[in-house]
N, C-alpha and C positions, 0 to 999 in steps of 0.2 A: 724584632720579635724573637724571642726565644726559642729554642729547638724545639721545645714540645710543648711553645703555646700553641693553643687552640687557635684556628680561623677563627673570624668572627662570623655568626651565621647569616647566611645568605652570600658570603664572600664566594667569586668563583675560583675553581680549582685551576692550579698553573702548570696543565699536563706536558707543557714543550720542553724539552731536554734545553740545560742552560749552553749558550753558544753555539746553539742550532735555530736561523731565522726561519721562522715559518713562511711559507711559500702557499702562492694559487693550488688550483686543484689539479690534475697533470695530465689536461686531457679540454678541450674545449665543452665536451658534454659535460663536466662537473664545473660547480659551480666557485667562481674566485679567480678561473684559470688567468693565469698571465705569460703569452709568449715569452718573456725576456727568462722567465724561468726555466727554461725548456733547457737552456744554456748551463745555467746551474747544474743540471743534472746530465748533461756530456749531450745532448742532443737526442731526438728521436732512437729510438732501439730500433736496430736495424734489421729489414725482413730475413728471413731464413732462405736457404738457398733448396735449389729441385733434391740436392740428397739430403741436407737436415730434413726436410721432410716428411722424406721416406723414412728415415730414420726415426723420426717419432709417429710413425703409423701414418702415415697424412696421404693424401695423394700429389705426387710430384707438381701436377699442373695446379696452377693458383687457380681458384674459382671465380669465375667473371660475372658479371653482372648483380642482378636484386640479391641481398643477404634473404636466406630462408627466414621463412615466423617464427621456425622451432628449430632447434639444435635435432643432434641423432637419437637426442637423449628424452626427448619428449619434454624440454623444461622449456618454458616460456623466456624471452627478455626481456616483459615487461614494459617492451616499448607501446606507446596508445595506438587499438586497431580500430577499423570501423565496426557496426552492425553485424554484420554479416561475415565476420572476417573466423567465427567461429564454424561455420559450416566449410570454408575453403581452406581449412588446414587441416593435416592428419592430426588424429588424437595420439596420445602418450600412450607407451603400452598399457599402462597398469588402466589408463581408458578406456582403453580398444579390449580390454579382458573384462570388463565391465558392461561397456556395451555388449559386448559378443555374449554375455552370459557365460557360465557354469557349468557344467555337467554335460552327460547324451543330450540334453534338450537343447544344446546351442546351437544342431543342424538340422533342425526337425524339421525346417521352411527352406532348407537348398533344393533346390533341383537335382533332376538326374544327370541330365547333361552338363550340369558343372562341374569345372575344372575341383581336384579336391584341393583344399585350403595347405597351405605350408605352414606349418609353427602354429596353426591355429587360428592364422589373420587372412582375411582377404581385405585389398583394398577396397575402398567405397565408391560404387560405380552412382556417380552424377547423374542426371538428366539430360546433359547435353551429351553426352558420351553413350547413350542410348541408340542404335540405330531407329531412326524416324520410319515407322508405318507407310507405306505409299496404297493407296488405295485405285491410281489409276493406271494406266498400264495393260495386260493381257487380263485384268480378273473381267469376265463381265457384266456388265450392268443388272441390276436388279430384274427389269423387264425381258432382256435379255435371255434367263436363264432358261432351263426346260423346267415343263411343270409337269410334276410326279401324277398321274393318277392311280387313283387306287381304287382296285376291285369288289369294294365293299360295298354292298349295298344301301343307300342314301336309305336316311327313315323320314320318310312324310309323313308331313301331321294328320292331314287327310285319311290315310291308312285306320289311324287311332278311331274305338270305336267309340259312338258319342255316350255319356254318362246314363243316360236313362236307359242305353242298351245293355252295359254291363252288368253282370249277374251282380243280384244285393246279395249281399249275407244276412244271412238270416241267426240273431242271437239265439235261439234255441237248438240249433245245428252245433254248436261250439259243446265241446264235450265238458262236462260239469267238474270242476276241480273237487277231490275228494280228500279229504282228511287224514279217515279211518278214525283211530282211537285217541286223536290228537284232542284233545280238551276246549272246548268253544267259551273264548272271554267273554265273560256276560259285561254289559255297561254298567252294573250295580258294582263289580269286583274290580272294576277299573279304579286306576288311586284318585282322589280329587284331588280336581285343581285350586289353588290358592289364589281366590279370588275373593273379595272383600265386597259384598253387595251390601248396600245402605236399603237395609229392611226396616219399615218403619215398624216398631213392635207394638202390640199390645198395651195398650194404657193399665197404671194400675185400678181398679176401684177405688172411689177418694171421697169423703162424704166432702161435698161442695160447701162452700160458705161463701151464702149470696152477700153484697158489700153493703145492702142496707141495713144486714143484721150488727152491724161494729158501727153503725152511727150513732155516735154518743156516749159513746164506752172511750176510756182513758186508759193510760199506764197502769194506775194505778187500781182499775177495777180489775186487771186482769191478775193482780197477786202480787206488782213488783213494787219491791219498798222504794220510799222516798229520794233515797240520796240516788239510786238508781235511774227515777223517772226526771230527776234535775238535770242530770246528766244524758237525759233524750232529750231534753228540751233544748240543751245546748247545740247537738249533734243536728238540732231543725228538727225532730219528730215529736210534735205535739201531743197527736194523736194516733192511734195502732190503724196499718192499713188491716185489711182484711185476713190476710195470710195470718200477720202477729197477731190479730184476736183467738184466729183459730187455734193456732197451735202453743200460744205461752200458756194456756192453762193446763194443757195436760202436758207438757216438758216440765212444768212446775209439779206437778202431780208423780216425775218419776217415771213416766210412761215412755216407751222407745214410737219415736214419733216421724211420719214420713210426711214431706212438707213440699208440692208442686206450686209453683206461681214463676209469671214470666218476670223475664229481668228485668229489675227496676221496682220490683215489687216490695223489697225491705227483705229475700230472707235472712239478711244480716243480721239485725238486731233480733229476727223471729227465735234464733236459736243464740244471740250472744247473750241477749238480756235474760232469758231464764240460767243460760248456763250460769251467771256470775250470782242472780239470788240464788239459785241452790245450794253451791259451794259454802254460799255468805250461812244457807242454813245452817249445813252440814259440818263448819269450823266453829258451830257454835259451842263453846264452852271449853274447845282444846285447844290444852295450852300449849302446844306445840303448831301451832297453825304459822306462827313466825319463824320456826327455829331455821337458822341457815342451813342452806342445802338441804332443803327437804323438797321429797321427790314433785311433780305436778301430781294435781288432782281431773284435770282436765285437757282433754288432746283436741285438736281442731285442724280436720285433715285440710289442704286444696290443691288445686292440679298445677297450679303454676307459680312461680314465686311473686308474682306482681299481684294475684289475689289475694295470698297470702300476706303480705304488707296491706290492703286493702282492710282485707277482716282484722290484721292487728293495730289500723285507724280507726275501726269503728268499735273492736271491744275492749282495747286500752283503756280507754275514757272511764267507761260504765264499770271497768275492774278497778280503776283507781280510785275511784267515786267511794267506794268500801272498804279500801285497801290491802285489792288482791294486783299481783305483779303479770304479766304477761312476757313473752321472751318469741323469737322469731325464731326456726330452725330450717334454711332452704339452701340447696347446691349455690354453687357459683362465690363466695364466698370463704374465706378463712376459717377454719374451727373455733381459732382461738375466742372472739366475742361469744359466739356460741356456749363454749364451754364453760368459760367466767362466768355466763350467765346460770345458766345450771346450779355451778357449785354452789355461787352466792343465795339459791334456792329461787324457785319460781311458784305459781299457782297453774297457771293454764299456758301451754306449748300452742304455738301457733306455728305449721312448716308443710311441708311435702313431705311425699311420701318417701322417696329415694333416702333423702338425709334424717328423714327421722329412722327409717330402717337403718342406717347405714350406723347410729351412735349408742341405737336400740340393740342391735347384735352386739357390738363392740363393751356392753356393759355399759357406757357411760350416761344414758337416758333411760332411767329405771319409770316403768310406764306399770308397776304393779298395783301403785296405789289411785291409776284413773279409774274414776268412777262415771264420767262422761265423755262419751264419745262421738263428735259431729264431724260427718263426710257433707263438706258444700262438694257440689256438681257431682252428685253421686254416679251419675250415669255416668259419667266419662270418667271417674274413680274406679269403675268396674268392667271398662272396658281394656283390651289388650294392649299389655304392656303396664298399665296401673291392677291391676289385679292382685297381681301373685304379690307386690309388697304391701297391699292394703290389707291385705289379710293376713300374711306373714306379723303385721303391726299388731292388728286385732286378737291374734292369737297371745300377743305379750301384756295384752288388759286382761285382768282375770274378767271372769265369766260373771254373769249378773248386772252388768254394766249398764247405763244408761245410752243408746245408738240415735243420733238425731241424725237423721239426712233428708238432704233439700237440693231441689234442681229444678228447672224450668223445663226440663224434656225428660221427667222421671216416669220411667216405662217399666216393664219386667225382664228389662236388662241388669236389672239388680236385685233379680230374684233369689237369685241363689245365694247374695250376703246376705238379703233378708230373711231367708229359711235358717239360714246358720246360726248369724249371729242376733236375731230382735226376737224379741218375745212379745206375740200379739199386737204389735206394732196401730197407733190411729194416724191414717192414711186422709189427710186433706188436702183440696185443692180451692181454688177460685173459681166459680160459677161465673160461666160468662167473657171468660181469659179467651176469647176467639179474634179474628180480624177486625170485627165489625166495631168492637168494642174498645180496639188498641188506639193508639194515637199515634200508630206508624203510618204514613203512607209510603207503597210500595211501587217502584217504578224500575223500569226494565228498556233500556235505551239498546234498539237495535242496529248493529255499526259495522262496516269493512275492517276487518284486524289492522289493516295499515293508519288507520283513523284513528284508531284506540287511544292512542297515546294523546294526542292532538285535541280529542274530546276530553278526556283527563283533565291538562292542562287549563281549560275551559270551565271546567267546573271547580277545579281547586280555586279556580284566580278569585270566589267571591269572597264577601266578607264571611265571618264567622270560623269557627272552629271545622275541619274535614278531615275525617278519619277516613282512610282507603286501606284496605286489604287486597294482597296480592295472596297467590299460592304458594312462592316459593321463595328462599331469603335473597339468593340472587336479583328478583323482578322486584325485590321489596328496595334494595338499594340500587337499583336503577331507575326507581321513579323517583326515588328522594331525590337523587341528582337530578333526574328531566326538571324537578320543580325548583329545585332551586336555580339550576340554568334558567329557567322561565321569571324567576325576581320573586317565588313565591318560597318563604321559608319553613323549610319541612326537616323534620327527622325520622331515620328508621328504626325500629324494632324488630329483632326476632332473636331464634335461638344460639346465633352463632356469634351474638357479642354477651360481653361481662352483665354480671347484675350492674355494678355501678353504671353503667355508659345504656342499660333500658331504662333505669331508675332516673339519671341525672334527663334521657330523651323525655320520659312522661312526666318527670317536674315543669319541662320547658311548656310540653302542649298543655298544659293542664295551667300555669300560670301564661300563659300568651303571649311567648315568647318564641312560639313556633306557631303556624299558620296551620298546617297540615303534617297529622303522623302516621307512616305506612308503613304495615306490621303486617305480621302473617299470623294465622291462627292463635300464637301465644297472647295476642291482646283480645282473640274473641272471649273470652268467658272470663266474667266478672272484673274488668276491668272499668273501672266508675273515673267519668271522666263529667264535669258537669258541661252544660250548654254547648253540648256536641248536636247541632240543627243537620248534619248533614254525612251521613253514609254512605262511600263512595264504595262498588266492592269493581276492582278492576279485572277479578277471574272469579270467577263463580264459585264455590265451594261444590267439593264433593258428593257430601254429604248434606241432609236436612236441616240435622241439630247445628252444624256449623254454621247453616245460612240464619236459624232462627236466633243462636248468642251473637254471630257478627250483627244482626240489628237492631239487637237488646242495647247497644251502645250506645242510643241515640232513642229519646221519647222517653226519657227515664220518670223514674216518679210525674206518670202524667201530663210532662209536659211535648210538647209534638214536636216530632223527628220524621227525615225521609231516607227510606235508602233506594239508592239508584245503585243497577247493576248492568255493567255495560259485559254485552255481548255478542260476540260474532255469528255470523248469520250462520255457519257451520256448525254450530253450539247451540243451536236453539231448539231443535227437539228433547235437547238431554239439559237444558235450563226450564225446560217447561213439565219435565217431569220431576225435576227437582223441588220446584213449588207446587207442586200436583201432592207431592211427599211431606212439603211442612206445610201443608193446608193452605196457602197464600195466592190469592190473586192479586195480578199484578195488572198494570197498563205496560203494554208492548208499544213505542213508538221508535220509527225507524229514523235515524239523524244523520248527518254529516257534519262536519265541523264547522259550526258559524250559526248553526239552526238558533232560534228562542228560545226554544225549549230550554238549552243547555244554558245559555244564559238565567231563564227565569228559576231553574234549579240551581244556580249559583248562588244568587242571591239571596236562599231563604237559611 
């Protein structure tokens, strides 16, 4: 090979000097050693003598016996010790300066009586090198000793005088604490507290319409054109319930219209199907009623996005039926379809209030040219937290508008949009909308909190469709899981997942693909789910109106529904004024897990 070819790789390097044989290790502790080599290198080195010693600092006498662990030097040899073999040897200086600490604080724990330290070290005194305590000897015994007495006088209890002889005090004797000019807090100028009391208010006045007066009456006696009334026909509404007789004619007439009836009742179609002939009037003959991007004509408020979708299932139809466009505007979602929708031009906005305000500020949802304006579930539209943007909204429709609102618990908690914004507003309701006349039956299972769950499971397991309400999202997705550990398949809803993932959960319950869905108040109102037999609520609501929408869910369009509300026996003064509040009597029966009852409520 040539001087300055390369090794080949991985070849090993030939570090031995040429005509020097490599030899053992030169000592029996390394490894390869071979006596016969000892030879090769002139024999053992021989020891040094008592003055080379001296000579190089040493001590004359050779050191006999066990080699020390550590040199002077504090370094180890690395030879293997035992356990223990670090507590029996002195540490290395730079150790011992370590342990010992730093600074004045290294003798803050010597004694008085000790010797003081040299260079800063003392040695470590062991335990065995302790002198040993002796306790026997001249000390003496316990018993032994003399006992001190002392001159003080013992206190007997006897002495003490008994209670009904000590003088009382008397509270009028106690000198009267005085003020002077100091100012007396009256309990009127005290600040209040923020407490939230569920007052049932006031009903509005409502001219009643009894339900024999709409027998016999059609769609189309009430005003609405044909392609319209095809278009109920398909949606199942042959005939106008009560509510829709009342109120389509004067919504048709232009009139701002207040519309009470419980859930289930149609106020859907009550204010979609005039909205949509009106409009159909109102575009008659302009020729711009197509042109793209052109603003809505009509807004349709709701409190949550799942009703929202609701109302734009049932007035899509009856707007297409004419050829008006509808569009969806609610959080949780992308802008982007939203907005596409918009530009390409719409007829009538269906969304919340949050994202309609949010696109209405922003300029990009021009609301100057709605001429119709409907809040569903008015009352909870005017309650705190929806207020300040429903109005903020209503301020961006010019004035003169048409205002439809409709609710099942409409009170004069919506008095004050009413003063504002409706001009002589006709106020209807349902004569006869009371218990007696519902198709709910009301039931009230009294249970040990530790049961609760147990009984639960028991009523889900039957056939049919079961809707259960919890109060908070946590308890909502800890029952979905008890039920489905139980083999019964359930999904949850509430406010802390996506639109897509409440939307893709109420497609499953609503096609029968899930057994049981548990939601928290987001699916109480206006959530239409068909042949829901069975209302489970597993906390009571708060409030009245929440108890009365959670059992609107169930007995819909006249057909019969039950809700059962399980309650602990600690809970039962404050669940019995809860229905004392939404007008309802209930059957109270007290269960444990196994009873009939819970089975015979299973099965319906």
């Amino acid at each position: 090979m040539a001087y300055n070819a390369r090794a080949p790789q991985g070849a090993k390097k030939n570090t031995a000097r040429k005509g020097v044989k490599k030899v053992g290790g030169p000592s029996p502790k390394h490894r390869g050693y071979q006596p016969e080599a000892e030879s090769a290198h002139g024999g053992k080195k021989p020891r040094r003598s008592s003055e080379q010693r001296a000579a190089y600092g040493r001590s004359p006498e050779r050191p006999r016996g066990k080699r020390p662990e550590r040199a002077e030097d504090g370094r180890p040899n690395w030879e293997p010790r035992g356990k223990d073999a670090r507590a029996s040897v002195e540490r290395a200086p730079a150790a011992r300066k370590r342990d010992a600490g730093y600074g004045r604080d290294r003798d803050r724990f010597a004694r008085e009586d000790e010797a003081p330290r040299s260079g800063g070290y003392r040695p470590r005194r062991f335990e065995d090198e302790r002198p040993q305590r002796r306790f026997e000897g001249d000390r003496p015994r316990r018993e032994e000793r003399p006992r001190y007495e002392s001159d003080r006088p013992r206190y007997e209890r006897d002495d003490r005088p008994r209670r009904d002889e000590r003088p009382r005090f008397e509270r009028d004797e106690r000198p009267r604490r005085e003020f002077g000019d100091r100012p007396r807090r009256d309990r009127d100028e005290r600040a209040p507290r923020h407490h939230v009391e569920d007052v049932v208010l006031e009903r509005l006045e409502a001219q009643a319409v009894e339900a024999t007066e709409v027998q016999g009456q059609s769609f189309g006696d009430l005003g609405l054109g044909q392609n319209i009334v095809r278009a109920l026909a398909e949606l199942g509404a042959e005939s106008p319930f009560p509510i829709q007789a009342a109120t389509i004619p004067d919504a048709l007439a232009g009139r701002d219209v207040l519309g009470r009836g419980r859930t289930g009742s149609g106020k859907t179609i009550a204010f979609g199907a005039p909205l949509v002939e009106r409009l159909l009037q109102m575009q008659a003959g302009d020729q711009k009623r197509r042109q793209p991007g052109r603003a809505p004509r009509a807004l349709i408020l709701a409190p949550t996005r799942e009703l929202a979708l609701q109302i734009d299932r049932t007035v899509q139809p009856i707007a297409r039926s004419v050829g008006l466009f509808t569009t969806q505007i609610y959080g949780g979602v992308p802008y982007a379809r939203q907005l596409g929708a918009l530009e390409r031009g719409v007829d009538i906005v269906i969304g919340t209030p949050g994202r309609v305000q949010d696109l209405a500020d922003s300029g990009r949802l021009d609301l100057t040219n709605v001429q119709i304006t409907v809040l569903d579930e008015a009352d909870h539209m005017c309650e705190l937290g929806f207020a300040e943007p429903v109005t903020a909204i209503l301020d961006h429709t010019p004035d003169g508008g048409q205002r439809l609102l409709f609710s099942a618990t409409l009170d004069k908690g919506v008095a004050e949009i009413v003063d504002t914004y409706l001009s002589d507003p006709a106020v209807y309701e349902v004569a006869g909308e009371d218990q007696a006349s519902s198709t709910i039956e009301h039931r009230v299972l009294l249970l040990d909190q530790r049961d609760k769950q147990e009984v639960l499971v028991e009523l889900a397991s039957g056939p049919g469709k079961k809707l259960v309400f919890a109060r908070t999202r946590a308890f909502a997705e800890q029952l979905a899981d008890l039920l489905d550990d139980a083999g019964i398949r359930a999904e949850s809803i509430h406010g802390d997942l996506t639109q897509s993932r409440r939307q893709r959960a109420l497609d499953k319950f609503a096609n029968g693909r899930v057994q049981a869905l548990v939601a928290t108040d987001v699916a109480a109102r206006g959530i239409h789910v068909d042949d829901v037999s069975l209302v489970i609520q597993a906390d009571a609501p708060d409030e009245y109106k929440a108890y009365l929408h959670r059992a609107g869910r169930t007995g819909r369009a006249g057909k019969e529904g039950t809700v059962v509300t399980l309650v602990p026996r600690n809970r039962r003064r404050r669940t019995e004024d809860l229905l004392q509040r939404a007008d309802i009597v209930a059957e109270w029966t007290p269960v444990v897990p196994g009873d009939d009852i819970i089975r015979e409520l299973a099965d319906r």
